[in-house]
N, C-alpha and C positions, 0 to 999 in steps of 0.2 A: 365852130370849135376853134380856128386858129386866129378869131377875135379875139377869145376867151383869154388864150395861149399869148397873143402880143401882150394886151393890157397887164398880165398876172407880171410876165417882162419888165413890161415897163416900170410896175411899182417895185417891184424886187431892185430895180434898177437906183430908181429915188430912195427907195429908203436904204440902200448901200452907198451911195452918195451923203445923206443925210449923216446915217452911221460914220464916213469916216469924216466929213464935216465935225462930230461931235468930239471922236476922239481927239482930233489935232488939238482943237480947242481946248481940250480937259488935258492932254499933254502939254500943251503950254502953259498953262496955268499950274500944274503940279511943278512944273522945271523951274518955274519964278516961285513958287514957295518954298519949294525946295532951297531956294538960295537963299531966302528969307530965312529956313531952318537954321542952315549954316551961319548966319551973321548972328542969329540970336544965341547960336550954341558956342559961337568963339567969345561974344560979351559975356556969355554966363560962365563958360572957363577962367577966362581974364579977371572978372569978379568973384569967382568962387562962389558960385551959387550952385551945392551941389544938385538941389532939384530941378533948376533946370538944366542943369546940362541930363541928368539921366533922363527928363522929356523930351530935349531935343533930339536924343541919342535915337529913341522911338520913334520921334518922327521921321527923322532922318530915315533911319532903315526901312520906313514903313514908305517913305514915297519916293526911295530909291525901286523897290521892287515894284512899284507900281508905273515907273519908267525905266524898266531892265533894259526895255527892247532901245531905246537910246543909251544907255548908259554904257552897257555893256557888249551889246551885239550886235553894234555898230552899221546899226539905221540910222537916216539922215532925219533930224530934226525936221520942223516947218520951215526956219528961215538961220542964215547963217551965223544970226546971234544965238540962236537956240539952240543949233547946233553945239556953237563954242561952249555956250553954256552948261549944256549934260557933257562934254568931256571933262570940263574943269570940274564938276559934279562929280563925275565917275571916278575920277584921279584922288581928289578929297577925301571919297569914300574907303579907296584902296588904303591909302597912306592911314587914313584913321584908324582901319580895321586891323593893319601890319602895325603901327605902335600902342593898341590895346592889346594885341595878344603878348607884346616885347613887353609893355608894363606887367599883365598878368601874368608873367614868367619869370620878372624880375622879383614879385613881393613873395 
């Protein structure tokens, strides 16, 4: 029985390892598209291309919450570029969201 009992351990073990293996991964990658977001959504501003800025705007919010817990609640990234990176992330998003509601107040 406390064969049983180690082994069930030990995979619970690997595949929580595995698990946050994956997420770091899938968080780093969300953080570098994310940035990718923001470069496409300042050229389609600067060009006036309103359809994309209103997809970038979606993506934007859609892979901000999908990295709150760095953006916002100030967990430490994988590594200290990724770090820097969801703070200037997070600050972008602040500022954008405080001059959409100043434009939508002004018109």
């Amino acid at each position: 029985m406390e064969n049983s009992q180690l082994s069930k351990g030990r995979e619970q073990g690997r595949s929580d390892i595995r698990n946050e293996r994956w997420m770091k991964m899938f968080q780093s990658v969300t953080l570098v598209f994310l940035a990718l977001f923001w470069i496409g959504y300042a050229v389609s501003y600067y060009r006036g291309i309103d359809n994309n800025i209103s997809t970038y705007g979606i993506l934007i919010m859609t892979f901000s919450l999908l990295n709150q817990e760095v953006l916002f609640k100030g967990e430490k990234a994988q590594n200290r570029v990724l770090d820097l990176l969801a703070k200037a992330e997070g600050i972008l998003l602040c500022v954008w969201a405080v001059i959409t509601i100043v434009q939508l107040i002004l018109k």
